[in-house]
C-alpha positions as CSV (number, residue, x, y, z in Angstrom):
1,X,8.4,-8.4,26.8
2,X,5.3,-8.1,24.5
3,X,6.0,-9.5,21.2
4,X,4.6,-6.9,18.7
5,X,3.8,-7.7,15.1
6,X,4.7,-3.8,14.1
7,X,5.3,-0.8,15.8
8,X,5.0,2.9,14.6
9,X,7.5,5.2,17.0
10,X,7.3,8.8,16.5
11,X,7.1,8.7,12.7
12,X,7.3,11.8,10.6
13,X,7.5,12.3,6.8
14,X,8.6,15.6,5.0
15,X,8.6,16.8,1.2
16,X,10.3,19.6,-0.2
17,X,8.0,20.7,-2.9
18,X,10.1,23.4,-4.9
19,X,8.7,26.9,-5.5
20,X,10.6,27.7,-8.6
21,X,8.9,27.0,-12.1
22,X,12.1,25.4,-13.3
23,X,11.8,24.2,-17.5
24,X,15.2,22.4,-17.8
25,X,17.3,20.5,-16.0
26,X,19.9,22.9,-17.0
27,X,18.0,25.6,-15.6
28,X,17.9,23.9,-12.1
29,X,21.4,23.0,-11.9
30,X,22.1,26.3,-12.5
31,X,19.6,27.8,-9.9
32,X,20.8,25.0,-7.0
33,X,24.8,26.5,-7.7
34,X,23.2,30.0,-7.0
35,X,21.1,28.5,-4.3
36,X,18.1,29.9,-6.6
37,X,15.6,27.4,-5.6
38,X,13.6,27.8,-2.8
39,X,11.2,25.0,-1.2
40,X,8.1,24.5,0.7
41,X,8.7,22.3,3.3
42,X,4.9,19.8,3.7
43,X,5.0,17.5,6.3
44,X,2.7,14.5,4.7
45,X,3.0,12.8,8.4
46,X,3.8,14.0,11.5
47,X,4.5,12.5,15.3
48,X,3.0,8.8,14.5
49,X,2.6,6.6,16.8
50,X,0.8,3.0,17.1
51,X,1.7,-0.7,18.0
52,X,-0.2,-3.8,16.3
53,X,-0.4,-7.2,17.9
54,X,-0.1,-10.0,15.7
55,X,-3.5,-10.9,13.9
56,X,-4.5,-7.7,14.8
57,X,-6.5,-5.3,11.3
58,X,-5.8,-1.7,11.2
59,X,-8.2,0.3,9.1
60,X,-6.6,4.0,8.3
61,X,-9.3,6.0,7.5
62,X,-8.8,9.7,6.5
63,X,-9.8,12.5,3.8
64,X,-7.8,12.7,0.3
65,X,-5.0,14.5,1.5
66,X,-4.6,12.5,5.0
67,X,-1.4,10.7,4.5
68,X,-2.7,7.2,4.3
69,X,-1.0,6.2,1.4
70,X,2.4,8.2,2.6
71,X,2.2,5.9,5.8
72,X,1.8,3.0,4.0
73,X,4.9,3.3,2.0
74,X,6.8,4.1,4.8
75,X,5.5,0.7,6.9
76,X,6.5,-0.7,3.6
77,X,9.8,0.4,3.6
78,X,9.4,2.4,0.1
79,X,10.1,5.9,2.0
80,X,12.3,6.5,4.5
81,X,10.7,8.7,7.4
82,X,12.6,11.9,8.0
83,X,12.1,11.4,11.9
84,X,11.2,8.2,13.8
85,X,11.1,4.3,12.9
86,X,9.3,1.7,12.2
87,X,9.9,-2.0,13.4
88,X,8.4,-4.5,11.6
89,X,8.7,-8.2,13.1
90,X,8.2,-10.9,10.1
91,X,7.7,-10.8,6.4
92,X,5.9,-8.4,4.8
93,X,3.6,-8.6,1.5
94,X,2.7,-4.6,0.3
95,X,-0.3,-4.3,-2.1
96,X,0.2,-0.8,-2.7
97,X,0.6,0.1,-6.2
98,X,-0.4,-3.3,-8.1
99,X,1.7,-3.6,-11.2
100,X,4.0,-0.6,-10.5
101,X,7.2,-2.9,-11.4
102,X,5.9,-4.2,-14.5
103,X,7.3,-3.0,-17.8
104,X,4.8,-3.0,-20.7
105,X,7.4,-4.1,-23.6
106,X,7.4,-7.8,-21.8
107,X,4.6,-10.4,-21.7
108,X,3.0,-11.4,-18.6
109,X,4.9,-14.1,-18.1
110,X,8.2,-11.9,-17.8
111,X,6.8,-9.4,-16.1
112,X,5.7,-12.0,-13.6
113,X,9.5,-12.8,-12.7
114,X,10.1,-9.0,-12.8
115,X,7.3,-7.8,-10.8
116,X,8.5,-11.2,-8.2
117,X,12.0,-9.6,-8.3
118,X,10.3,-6.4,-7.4
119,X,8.9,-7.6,-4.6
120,X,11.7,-9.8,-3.0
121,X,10.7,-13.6,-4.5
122,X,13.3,-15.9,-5.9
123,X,13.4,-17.2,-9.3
124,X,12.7,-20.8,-7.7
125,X,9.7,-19.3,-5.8
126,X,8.3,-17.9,-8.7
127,X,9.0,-21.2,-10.7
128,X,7.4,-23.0,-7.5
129,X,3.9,-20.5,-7.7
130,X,4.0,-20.0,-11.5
131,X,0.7,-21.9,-12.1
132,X,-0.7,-21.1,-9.4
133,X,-0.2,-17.2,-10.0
134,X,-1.5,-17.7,-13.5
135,X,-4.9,-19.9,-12.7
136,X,-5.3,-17.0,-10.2
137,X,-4.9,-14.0,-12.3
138,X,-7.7,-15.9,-15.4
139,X,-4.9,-15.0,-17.9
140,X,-3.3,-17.9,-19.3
141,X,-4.9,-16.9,-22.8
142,X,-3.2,-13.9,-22.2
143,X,0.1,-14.6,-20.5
144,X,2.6,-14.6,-24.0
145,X,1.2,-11.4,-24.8
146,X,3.4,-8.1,-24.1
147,X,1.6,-6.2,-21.3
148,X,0.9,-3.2,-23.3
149,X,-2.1,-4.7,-24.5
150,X,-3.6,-5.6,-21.2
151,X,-5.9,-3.3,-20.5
152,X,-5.8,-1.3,-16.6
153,X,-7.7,-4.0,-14.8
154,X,-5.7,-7.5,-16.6
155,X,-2.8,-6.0,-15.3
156,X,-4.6,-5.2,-11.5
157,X,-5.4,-8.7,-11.3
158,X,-1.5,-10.0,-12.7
159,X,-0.2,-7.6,-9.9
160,X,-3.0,-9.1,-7.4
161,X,-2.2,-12.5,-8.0
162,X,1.9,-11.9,-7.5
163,X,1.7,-9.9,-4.9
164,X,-0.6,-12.4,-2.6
165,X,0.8,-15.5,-3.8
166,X,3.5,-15.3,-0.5
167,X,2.5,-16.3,3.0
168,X,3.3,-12.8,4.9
169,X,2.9,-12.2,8.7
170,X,2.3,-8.3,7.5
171,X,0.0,-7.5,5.0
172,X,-0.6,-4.1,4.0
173,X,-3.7,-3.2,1.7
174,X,-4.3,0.3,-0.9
175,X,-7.4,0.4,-1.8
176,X,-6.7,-3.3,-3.9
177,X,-10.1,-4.8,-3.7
178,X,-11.3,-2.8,-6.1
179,X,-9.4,-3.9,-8.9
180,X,-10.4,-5.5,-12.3
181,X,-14.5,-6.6,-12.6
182,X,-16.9,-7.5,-10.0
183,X,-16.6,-11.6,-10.2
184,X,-12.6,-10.6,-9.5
185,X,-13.3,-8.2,-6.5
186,X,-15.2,-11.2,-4.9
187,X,-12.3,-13.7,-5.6
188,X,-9.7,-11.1,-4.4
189,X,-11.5,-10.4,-1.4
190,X,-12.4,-14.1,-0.4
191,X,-8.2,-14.7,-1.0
192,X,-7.8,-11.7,1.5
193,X,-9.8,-13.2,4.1
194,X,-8.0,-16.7,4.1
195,X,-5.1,-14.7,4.3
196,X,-6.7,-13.1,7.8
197,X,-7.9,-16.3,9.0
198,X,-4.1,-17.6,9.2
199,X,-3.4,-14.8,11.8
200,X,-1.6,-12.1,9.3
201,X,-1.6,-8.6,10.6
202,X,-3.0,-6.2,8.5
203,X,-3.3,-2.6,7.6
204,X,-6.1,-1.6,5.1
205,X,-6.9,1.5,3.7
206,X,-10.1,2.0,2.0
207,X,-12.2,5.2,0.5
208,X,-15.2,2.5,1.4
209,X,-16.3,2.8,5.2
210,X,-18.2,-0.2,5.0
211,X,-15.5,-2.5,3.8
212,X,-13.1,-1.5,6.5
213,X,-16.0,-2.6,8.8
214,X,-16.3,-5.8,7.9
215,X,-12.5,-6.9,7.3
216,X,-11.2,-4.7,10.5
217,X,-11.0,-4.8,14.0
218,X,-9.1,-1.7,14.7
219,X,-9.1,1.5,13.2
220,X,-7.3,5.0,13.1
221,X,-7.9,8.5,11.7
222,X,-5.4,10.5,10.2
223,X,-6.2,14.6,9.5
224,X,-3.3,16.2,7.9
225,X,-0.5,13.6,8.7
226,X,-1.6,13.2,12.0
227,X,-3.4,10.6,13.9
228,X,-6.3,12.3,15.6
229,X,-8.5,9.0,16.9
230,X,-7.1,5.3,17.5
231,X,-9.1,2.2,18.9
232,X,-11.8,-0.1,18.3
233,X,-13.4,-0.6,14.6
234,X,-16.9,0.9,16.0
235,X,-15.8,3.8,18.2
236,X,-13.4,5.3,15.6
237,X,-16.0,4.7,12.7
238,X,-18.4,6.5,14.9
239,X,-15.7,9.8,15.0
240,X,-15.2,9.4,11.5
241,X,-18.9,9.4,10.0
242,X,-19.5,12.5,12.3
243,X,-15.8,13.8,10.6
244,X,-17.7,12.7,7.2
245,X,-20.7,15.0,8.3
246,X,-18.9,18.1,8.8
247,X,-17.1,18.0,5.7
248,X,-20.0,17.7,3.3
């Protein structure tokens, strides 16, 4: 029996986007009693299906719209799919939203415990990568300070350097290598690529073409929640620059 790193089977997503312009949450209580709100029904993904081989690098490529980042979440385990499953064999480190857990009122320090919560770690891991996290991130002038003074990119790299400090088998990739300034984005991107070199599977989604080139070895197309091409980084980049042509 092949012993996959993550498997996709049949995955399907749906949102019920309400109809009704609905001002207070009084208003909508009332309307649900008298079954008064109606819903669009969108399917964001729909019949999914794809298996990844350890070490193996997924590039999703797709138009705004695809479902990239919906897919993501569910691989993550941040949605549940309305139909299908996904198995996921080994830990799993999600760089989707950096900084998403933090809360601005605390310093970066807290909010590096918080954030580790977030995503899983114990307090004696944290304690164990603390320095580590910090000399990452180039904060420590900055680490007593509450995190509403960080500006967007301070707290893109804090999130960066949490979220990678784990060893994962699974490592799934939003558009993060384009956070915080350019001598960051190199750092970032040489720590993602020791993280490929020790085998982790990975699934990457970038607007950038050329970057999913040169950190994948697979890639995939989703139009409208579905997968519409699957396969080798250069015959799928291929479909997708002629996809790229159409639409301009």
């Amino acid at each position: 029996m092949e012993k996959y790193a993550l498997k996709v089977d049949n995955v399907g997503m749906k949102f019920n986007l309400s109809t009704e312009k609905i001002d207070s949450l009084k208003d909508y209580v009332l309307k649900s009693i008298k079954r008064e709100v109606s819903y669009d029904e969108f399917w964001a993904l729909r019949n999914v299906n794809f298996t990844l081989q350890p070490g193996e690098r997924l590039g999703i490529l797709g138009l705004n719209g695809a479902g990239k980042s919906t897919l993501l979440k569910v691989i993550a385990g941040v949605f549940k799919p309305t139909e299908g499953k996904v198995i996921r064999n080994g830990k799993i480190a999600p760089l989707l939203e950096l900084g998403a857990g933090f809360d601005k009122q605390y310093t970066g320090r807290e909010n590096i415990y918080l954030y580790g919560a977030v995503l899983g770690y114990s307090k004696e891991f944290i304690d164990s990568k603390y320095d580590e996290i910090v000399k990452f991130s180039g904060l420590k002038k900055f680490i007593d300070v509450p995190l509403m003074n960080y500006s967007s990119g301070m707290k893109s790299r804090l999130g960066f350097s949490i979220a990678t400090v784990v060893e994962p088998d699974i490592l799934i990739l939003d558009e993060v290598l384009s956070v915080g300034d350019s001598k960051f984005r190199r750092k970032s991107e040489k720590k993602i690529m020791k993280m490929f070199d020790s085998g982790v599977t990975v699934l990457f989604v970038s607007h950038s073409l050329a970057q999913v080139q040169r950190l994948c070895n697979k890639a995939m197309i989703l139009d409208h929640g579905r997968v519409t091409a699957f396969g080798g980084i250069d015959e799928v980049s291929a479909i997708y620059e002629r996809m790229l042509e159409e639409d301009a």
